[in-house]
Residue, then its C-alpha position, 0 to 999 in steps of 0.5 A: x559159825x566158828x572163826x579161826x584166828x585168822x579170820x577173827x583178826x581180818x573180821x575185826x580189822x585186827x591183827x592175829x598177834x593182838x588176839x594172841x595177845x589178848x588170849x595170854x592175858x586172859x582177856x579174850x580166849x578162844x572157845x577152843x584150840x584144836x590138836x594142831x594148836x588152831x584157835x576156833x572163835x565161836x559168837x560169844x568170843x566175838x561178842x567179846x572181842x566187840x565189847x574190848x574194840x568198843x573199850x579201846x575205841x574209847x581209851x580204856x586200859x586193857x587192865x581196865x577192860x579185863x577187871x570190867x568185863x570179868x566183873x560179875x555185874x557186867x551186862x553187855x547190853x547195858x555197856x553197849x547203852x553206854x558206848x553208844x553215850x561215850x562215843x556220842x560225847x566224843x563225837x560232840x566234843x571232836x566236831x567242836x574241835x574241827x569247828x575251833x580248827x576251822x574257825x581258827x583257820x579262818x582268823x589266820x587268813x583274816x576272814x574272820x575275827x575270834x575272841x580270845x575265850x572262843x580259841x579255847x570254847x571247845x576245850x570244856x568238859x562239862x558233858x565229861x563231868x556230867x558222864x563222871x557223875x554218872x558213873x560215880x552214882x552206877x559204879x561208885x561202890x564197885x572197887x573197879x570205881x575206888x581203883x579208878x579214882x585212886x588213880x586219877x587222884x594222883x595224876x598231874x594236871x598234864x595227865x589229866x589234861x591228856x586224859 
């Protein structure tokens, strides 16, 4: 079934000027445009649109996604193996959070004591780093990977700590 703009964006809980957007920088065209200028979406486009929700949903750059997805090792059923990883990490690392914000909650009310190393237990990256070898060892040739470590090389210990 073809999608018009309009339906595309309220489909994928989006905004029609984000697809604009994402059609002028060659991210995500539409597989036609009629002679009145409407956007017709057919699967492929919304497949893709999934991919680059998935991306975002796990703060990738749209540069970044772009030079993924045009890349022509990309494999979408491979990609979405490994969405499913990242999120679960995020998932892991965010439920830590709340459990600190929950027990620290407790230690403000004095319902409960909290050593001084367990304020901070839940901001650790060991899993992070494990995924970064991983990475390393699928990607580290691609120049995708040589430009992405470039420029975590020369970020400050604040934007890595944002990061």
């Amino acid at each position: 079934m073809a999608y018009s703009v309009q339906q595309l964006a309220r489909l994928a809980n989006t905004s029609v000027r984000t697809l604009h957007y994402y059609d002028e920088i060659g991210l995500l065209s539409p597989s036609r445009v009629s002679r009145n200028g409407y956007r017709d979406y057919d699967e492929p486009e919304l497949l893709k649109l999934q991919q680059i929700l998935f991306f975002r949903e796990l703060d990738f750059s749209l540069t970044d996604i772009k030079r993924i997805l045009l890349s022509p090792y990309f494999d979408m059923a491979a990609a979405l193996v490994d969405h499913r990883k990242l999120i679960e990490l995020k998932k892991k690392r965010l439920n830590k959070l709340l459990a600190t914000i929950d027990q620290t909650i407790k230690k403000l009310n004095h319902e409960t004591s909290m050593s001084d190393e367990e304020l901070y237990d839940s901001f650790g990256d060991e899993e992070m780093k494990g995924y970064a070898e991983e990475a390393k060892q699928r990607w580290g040739s691609t120049d995708a990977y040589k430009q992405s470590q470039a420029r975590v090389s020369k970020m400050t210990k604040a934007q890595m700590a944002q990061l």
